[in-house]
C-alpha positions in Angstrom: 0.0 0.0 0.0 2.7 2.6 1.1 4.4 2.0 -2.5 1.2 2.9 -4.3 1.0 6.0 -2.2 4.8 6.1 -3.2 4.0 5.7 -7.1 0.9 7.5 -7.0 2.6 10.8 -5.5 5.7 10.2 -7.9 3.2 10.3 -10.7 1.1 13.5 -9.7 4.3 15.3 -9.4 5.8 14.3 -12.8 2.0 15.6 -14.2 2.5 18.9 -12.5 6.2 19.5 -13.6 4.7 18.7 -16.8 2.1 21.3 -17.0 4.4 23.6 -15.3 6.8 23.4 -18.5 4.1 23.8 -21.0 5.3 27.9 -22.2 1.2 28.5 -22.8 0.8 28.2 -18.8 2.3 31.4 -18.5 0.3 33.5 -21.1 -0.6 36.6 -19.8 -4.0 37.1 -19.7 -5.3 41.0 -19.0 -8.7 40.3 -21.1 -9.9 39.2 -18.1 -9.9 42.7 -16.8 -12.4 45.3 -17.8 -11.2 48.9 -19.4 -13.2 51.8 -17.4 -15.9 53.2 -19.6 -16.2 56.6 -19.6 -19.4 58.1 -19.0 -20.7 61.5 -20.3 -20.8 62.5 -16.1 -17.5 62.1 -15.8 -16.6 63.3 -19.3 -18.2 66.9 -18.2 -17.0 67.2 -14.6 -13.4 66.1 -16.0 -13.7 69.2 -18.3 -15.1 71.6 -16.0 -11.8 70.7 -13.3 -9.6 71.2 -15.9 -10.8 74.5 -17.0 -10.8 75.5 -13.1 -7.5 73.8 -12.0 -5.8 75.7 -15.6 -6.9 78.8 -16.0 -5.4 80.6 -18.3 -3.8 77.5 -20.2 -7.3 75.4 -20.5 -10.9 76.3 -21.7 -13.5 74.5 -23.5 -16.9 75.2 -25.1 -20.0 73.8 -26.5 -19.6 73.5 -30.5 -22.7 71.9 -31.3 -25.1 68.8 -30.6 -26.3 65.5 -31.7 -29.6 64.9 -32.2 -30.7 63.4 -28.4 -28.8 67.0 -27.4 -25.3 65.8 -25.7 -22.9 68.6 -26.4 -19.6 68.4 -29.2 -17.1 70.0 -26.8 -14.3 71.8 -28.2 -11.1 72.3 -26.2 -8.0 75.0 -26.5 -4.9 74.5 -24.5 -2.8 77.9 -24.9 -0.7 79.9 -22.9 -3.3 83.0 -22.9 -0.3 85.4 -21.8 1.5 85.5 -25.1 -0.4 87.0 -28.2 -2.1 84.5 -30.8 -0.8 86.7 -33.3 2.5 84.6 -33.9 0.5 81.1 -33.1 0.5 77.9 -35.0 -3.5 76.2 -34.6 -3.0 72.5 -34.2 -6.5 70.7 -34.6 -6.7 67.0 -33.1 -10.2 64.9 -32.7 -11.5 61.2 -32.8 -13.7 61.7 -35.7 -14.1 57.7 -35.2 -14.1 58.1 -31.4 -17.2 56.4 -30.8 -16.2 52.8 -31.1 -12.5 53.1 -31.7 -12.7 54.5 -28.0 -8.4 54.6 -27.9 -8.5 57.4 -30.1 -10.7 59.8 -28.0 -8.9 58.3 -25.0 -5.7 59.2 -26.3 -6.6 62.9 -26.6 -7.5 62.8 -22.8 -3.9 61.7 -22.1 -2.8 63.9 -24.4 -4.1 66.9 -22.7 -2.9 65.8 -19.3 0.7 65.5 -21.3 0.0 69.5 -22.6 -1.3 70.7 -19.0 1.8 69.3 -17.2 4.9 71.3 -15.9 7.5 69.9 -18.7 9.7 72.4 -20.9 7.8 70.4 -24.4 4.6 71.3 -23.0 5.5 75.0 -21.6 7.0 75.6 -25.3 4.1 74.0 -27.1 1.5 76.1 -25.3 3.2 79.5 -25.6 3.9 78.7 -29.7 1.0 77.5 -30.4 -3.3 77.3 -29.9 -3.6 73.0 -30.0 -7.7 72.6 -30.5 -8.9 68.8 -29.2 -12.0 67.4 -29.9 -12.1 64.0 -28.0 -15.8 63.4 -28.9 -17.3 64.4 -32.0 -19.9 62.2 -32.0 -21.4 61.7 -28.3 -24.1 59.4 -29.5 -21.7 57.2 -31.0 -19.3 57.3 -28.0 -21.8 57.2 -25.0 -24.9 55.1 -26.9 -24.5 52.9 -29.1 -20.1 52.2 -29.7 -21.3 51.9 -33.8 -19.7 54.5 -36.5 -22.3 56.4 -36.8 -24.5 59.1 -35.6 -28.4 58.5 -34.6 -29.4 59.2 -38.6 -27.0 56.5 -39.6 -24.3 58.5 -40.8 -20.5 58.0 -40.0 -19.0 61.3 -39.4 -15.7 60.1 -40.5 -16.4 59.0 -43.9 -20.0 59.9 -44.9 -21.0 58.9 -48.8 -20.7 61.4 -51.2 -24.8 61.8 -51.1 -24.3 64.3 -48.0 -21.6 66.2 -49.1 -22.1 69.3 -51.7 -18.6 68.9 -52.9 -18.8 71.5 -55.8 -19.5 74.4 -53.2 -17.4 72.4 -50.5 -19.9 72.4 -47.9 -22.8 69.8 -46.4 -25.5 68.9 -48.4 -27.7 68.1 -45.7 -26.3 69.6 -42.6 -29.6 68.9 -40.4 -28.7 65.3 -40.5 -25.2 65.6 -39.6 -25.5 68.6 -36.6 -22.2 67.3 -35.1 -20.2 67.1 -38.5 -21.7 70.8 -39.3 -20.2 71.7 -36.0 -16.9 70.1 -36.2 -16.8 72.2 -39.8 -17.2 75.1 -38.5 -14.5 74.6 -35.5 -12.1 74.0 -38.9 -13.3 77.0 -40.8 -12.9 79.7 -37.6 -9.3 78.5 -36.9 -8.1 77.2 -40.4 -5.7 75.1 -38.6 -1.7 74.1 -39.9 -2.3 70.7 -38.9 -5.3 68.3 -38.3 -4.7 64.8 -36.7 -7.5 62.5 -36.2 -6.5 59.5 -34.1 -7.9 56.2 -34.6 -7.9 52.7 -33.1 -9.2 49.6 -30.9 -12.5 49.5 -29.4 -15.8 48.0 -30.6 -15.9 48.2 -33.8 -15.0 44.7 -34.5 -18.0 43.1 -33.0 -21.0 43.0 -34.4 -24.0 43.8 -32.8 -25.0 40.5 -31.5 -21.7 40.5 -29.9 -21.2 43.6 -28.3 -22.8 42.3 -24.9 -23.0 45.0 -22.0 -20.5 46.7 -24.3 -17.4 46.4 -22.1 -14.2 46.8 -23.4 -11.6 44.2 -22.1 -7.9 45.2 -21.1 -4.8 43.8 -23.7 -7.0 44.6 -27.0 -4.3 46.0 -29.4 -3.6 46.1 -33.3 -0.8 47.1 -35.5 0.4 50.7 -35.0 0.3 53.0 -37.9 1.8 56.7 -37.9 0.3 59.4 -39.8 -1.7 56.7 -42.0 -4.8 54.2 -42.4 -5.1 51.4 -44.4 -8.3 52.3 -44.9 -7.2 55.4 -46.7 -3.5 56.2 -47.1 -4.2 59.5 -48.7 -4.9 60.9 -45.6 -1.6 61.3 -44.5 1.1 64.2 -44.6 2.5 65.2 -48.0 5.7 65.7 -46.6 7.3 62.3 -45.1 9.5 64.1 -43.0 6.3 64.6 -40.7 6.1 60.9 -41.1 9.4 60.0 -39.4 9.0 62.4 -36.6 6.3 60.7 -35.4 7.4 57.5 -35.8 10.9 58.1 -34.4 8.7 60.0 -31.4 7.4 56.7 -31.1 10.0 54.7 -31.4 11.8 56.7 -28.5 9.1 56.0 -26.6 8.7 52.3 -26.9 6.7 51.6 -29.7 7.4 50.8 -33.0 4.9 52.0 -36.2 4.2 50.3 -39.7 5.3 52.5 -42.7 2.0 51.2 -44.9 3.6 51.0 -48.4 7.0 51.2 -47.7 6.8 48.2 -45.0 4.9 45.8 -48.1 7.5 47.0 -50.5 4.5 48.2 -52.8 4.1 51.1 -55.3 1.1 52.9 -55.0 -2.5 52.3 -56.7 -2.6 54.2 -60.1 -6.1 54.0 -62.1 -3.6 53.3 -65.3 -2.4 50.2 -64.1 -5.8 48.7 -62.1 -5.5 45.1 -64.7 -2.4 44.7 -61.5 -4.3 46.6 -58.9 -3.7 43.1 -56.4 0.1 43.6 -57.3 0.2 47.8 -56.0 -0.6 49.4 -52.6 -4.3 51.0 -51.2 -6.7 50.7 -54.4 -8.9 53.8 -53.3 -12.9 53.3 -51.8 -15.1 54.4 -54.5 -18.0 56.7 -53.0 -16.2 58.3 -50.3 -15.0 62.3 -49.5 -13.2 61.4 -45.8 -13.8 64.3 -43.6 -10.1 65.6 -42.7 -10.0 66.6 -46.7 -12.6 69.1 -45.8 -9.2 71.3 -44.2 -7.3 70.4 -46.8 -9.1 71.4 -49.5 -10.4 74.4 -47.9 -7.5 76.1 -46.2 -4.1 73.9 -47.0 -4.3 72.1 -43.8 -1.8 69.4 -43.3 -3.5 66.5 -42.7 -2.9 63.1 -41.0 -4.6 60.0 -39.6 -3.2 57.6 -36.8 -3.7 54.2 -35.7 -3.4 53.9 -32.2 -3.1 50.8 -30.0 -1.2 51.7 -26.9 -2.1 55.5 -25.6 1.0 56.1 -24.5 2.3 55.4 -27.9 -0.3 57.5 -29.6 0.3 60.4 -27.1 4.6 59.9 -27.8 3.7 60.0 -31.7 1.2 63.6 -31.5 3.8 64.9 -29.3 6.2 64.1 -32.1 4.1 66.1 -34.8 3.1 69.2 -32.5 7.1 69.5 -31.6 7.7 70.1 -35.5 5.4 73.5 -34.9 7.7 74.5 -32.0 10.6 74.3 -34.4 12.0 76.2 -37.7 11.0 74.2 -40.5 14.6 73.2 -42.2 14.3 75.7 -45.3 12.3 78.2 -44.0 13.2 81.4 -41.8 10.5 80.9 -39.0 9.0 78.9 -36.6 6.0 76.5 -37.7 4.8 73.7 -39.8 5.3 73.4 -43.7 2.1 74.6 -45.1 2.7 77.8 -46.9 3.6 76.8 -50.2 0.6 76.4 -52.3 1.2 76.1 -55.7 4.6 75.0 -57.9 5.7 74.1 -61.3 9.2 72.6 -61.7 10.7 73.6 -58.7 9.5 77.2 -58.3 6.6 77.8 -55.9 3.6 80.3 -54.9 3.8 81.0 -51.2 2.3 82.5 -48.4 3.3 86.1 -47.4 3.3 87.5 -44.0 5.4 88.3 -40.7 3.5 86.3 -37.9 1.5 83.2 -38.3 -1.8 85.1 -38.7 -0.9 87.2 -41.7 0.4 83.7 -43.6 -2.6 82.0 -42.4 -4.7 84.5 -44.2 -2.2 84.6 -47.1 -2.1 81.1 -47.0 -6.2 80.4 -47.3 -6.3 83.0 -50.1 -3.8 82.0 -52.3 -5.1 78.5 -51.9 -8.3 78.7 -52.8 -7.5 81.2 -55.7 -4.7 79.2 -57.2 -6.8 77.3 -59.5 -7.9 79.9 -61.5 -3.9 81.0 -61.9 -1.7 80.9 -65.1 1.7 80.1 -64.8 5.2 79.2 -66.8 8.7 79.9 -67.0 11.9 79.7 -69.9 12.3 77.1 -71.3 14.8 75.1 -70.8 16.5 76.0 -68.3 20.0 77.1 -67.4 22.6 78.0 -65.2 22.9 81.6 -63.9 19.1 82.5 -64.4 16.1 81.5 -63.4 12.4 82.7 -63.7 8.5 82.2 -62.8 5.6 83.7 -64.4 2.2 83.9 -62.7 -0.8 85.4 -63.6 -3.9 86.1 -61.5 -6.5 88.2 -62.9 -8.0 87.7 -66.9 -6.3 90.5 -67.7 -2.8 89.5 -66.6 -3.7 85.3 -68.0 -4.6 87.0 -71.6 -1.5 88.4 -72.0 0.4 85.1 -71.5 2.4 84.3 -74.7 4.5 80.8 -75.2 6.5 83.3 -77.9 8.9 85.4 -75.7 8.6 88.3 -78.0 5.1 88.5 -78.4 4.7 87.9 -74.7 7.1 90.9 -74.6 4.8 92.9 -76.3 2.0 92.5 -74.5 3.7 93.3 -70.9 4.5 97.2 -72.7 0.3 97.3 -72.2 1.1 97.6 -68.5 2.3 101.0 -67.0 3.6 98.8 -63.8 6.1 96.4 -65.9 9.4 97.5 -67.1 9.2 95.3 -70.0 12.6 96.7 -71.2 14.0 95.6 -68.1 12.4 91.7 -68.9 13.4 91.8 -72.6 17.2 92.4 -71.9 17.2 89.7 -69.2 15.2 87.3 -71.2 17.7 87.9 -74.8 20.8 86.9 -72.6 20.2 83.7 -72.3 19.3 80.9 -74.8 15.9 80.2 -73.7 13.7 79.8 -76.2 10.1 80.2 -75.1 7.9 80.1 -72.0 6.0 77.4 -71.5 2.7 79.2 -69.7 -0.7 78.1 -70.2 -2.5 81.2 -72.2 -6.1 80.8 -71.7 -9.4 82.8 -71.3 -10.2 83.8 -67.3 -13.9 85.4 -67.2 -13.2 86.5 -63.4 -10.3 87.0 -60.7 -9.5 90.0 -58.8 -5.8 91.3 -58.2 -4.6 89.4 -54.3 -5.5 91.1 -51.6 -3.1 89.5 -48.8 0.0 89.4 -50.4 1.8 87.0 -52.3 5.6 85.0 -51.9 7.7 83.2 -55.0 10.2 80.8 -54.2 13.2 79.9 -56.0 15.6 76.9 -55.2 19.5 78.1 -56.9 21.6 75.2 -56.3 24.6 76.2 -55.1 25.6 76.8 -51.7 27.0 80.5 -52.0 26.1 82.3 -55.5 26.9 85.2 -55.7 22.8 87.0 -56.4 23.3 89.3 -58.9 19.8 90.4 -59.4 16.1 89.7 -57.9 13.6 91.7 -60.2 9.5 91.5 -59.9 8.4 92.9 -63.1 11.5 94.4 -64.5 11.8 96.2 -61.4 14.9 95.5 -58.6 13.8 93.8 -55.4 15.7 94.9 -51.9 16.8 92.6 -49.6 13.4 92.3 -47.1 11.6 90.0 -45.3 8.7 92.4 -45.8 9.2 93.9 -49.7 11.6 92.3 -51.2 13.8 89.1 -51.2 15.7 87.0 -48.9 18.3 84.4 -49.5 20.3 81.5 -47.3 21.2 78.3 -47.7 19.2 75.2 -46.8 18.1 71.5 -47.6 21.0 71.7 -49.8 19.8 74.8 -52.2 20.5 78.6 -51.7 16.9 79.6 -50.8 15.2 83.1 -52.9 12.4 84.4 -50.9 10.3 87.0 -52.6 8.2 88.8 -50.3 5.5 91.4 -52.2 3.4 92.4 -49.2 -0.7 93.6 -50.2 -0.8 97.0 -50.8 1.5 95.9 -54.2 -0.2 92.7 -55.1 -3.5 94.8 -55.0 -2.5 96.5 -57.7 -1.3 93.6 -59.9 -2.2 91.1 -62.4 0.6 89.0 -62.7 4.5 88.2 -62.2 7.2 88.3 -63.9 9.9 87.2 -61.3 13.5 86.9 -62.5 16.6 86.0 -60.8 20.3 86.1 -62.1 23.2 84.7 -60.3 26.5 83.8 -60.4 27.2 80.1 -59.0 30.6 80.7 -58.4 31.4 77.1 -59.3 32.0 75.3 -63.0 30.3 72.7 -63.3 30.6 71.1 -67.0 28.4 68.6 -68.2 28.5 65.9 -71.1 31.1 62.7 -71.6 33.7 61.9 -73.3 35.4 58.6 -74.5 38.3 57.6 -73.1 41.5 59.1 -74.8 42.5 55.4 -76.1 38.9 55.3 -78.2 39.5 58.7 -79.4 43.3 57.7 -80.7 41.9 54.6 -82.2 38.7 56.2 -83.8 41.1 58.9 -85.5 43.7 56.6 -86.6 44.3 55.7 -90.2 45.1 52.4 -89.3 42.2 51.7 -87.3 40.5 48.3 -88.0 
């Protein structure tokens, strides 16, 4: 009997060092914790003791409603003792914040991050006015944890049907009250930047399997910065915003996939759909996503994220808003890169103004009238000269000529062009036509905040010989004239025509000559050995 014991505990020991080696033993298991759900109580209150414990720094309003009447709160972090003047806007909401609940909880982090004591946040809130919307659509959030507001419409990325994209604006605003008021926090501000977070949540189960809609602890998915593969052309144009978030990120512990660039993929052309399965994010048909609203309206840089981890999401914003503390690496102030607006081969139409609030308005104009410009330049192009034609009224786009002379000719029909001035420049060089786009303009009025050129000379210290508007000699000004430095590799022209000149003007002719103080010869030739050979009589 005492050997059975003997066996029988010898056994039950083996089984249990057994189990105890099997690796899946020790899975973690945090789903079997709940996440807090936020109610709209605590939501409120939350705001309200901010705004009190902050004053000065932290305020928030009432934007709009859904339909059941919970409030679309709007908040602005600022230092309110420096001037807005000088201010980058930073906009950043949950647009998708009702069941992909990490995004809107990420913004709650994130303003505990820009109310703290730390020299990022103390920067950030004196350079700039960071607008959060956490919960665009309360129904969504507090209700129901589905897409969509109570008329069945995602806020996000509603279908063509209720947008008036012609005129820009809602086509039925009555059914989307909380979309109508998160426009119209876009159109006051006209914001630099807009980031809308996304992430985990709800939204992958179904109705029948939502439950008592409790969100369980450990719930992740694969981290994208300033992308969606829903929608990858919602993302920054330049990918140097990209890697700052990502490296933010990556500082922080978390790493981010690159969409494309991580599936080695080209991108979706409509040319090549016969290999669509071969190229990267085939666009949805049917669909005008809501952060191209800012985009198309007022040049607002714009950028979706996919957020599992808060931390990581907060790291990765962080990592975008410290770009708007900084100067921008080829420009002369402090900010995001959002003022050029239109280009053509390397020359660009920019934003004019001292402080942040003159290029904002700058910015917006020139944006929105851009499309109804004419431009061109010599043709082709060579070293020690360089020039940009743009017209903006009918009267400056009709007299647009691809024939330099008869172009010529036409600028003597306005008193404020020194077309001598253009016709010397223009015969020293071996150009041989402009290459504008002449074409009839029934409307356009002269531009009434001012207007910035940009040329690229690429050398690192030309000598600038002459900067000329018109046939007329630009000073060196930030303010009426031209600047120049070098940076990114290019000596940087700056023109600067502030409003009460562009008022008066239909288009321009900008010209710039300079010396690049280096030779640098082009073409081939054989090697001497093939030249002999080629020219010898004897050759075989």
């Amino acid at each position: 009997m005492k050997s059975l014991t003997s066996i029988s505990l010898l056994v039950s020991a083996v089984f249990c060092l057994l189990r105890a080696a099997d690796p899946l033993d020790r899975l973690p298991q945090p789903w079997q914790e709940p996440v807090h759900r936020i109610s709209f109580a605590e939501y409120e209150a939350t705001l309200k003791y901010w705004a009190a414990k902050h004053p000065g720094v932290f305020e928030f309003e009432k934007r709009g409603e859904s339909h059941d009447g919970q409030p679309v709160y709007l908040v602005k972090i600022t230092d309110a003792s420096v001037a807005d003047e000088d201010k980058q806007v930073a906009l950043v909401s949950a647009l998708h914040g009702g069941p992909e609940r990490s995004g809107t909880t990420t913004i709650l982090h994130l303003i505990e991050r820009l109310l703290d004591d730390s020299d990022f946040s103390k920067e950030t809130r004196k350079k700039q006015i960071v607008l959060l919307v956490p919960i665009a659509n309360p129904y969504a959030f507090f209700t129901t944890d589905r897409f969509t507001n109570k008329e069945k419409i995602d806020l996000y990325d509603p279908q063509l049907s209720y947008w008036d994209l012609p005129k820009l604006k809602l086509a039925v605003p009555e059914r989307t009250p909380e979309l109508a008021a998160f426009l119209g926090i876009v159109d006051q501000y006209r914001p630099e930047v807009h980031l809308d977070l996304h992430g985990t949540g709800l939204q992958a189960f179904p109705d029948d399997k939502l439950g008592n809609r409790t969100m369980r602890q450990g719930q992740t998915m694969f981290e994208i910065s300033a992308c969606s593969y829903s929608n990858c052309g919602v993302r920054p144009w330049d990918p140097r915003v990209t890697e700052a978030m990502v490296k933010a990120g990556v500082e922080a512990g978390f790493g981010s996939d690159r969409a494309e660039a991580d599936a080695q993929r080209c991108f979706y052309n409509p040319d090549h759909d016969v290999f669509r399965s071969r190229l990267w994010n085939a666009p949805r048909p049917q669909r005008f996503r809501t952060m191209f609203y800012g985009y198309m309206k007022h040049h607002t840089m714009i950028s979706t994220t996919e957020i599992g981890w808060e931390q990581s999401g907060v790291a990765r914003v962080c990592g975008v808003l410290d770009l708007g503390n900084q100067q921008w690496p080829d420009e002369r102030f402090t900010g995001y890169p959002v003022t050029r607006v239109r280009a053509r081969a390397g020359r660009f139409v920019t934003a004019y103004g001292r402080t942040a609030s003159e290029r904002r308005e700058s910015r917006c104009e020139l944006w929105n009238r851009q499309p109804g410009f004419a431009d061109g330049m010599m043709y082709p192009e060579y070293e020690g000269r360089t020039t940009y034609v743009c017209a903006v009224t009918p009267k400056g786009i009709a007299a647009l000529d691809n024939d330099p002379a008869k172009f010529i000719a036409n600028l003597r029909t306005f008193p404020d062009v020194n077309a001598d001035r253009i016709e010397r420049f223009v015969k020293l060089g071996p150009e041989y036509e402009f290459t504008s786009d002449p074409r009839e303009v029934k409307s356009g009025k002269p531009i009434q905040h001012g207007i910035g050129f940009r040329f690229r000379v690429p050398y690192r210290s030309p000598e600038i010989l002459e900067v000329a508007v018109n046939g007329h000699a630009l000073p060196v000004s930030a303010t009426d004239g031209y600047e120049a430095w070098f940076a990114d590799g290019y000596t940087q022209v700056q023109i600067n025509l502030p409003p009460e000149q562009t008022r008066q003007m239909d288009l321009f002719v900008v010209t710039c000559a300079y010396d690049g103080k280096e030779k640098r010869p082009i073409g081939w030739k054989p090697p001497v050995e093939v030249t002999r050979q080629l020219s010898s009589p004897n050759k075989p």
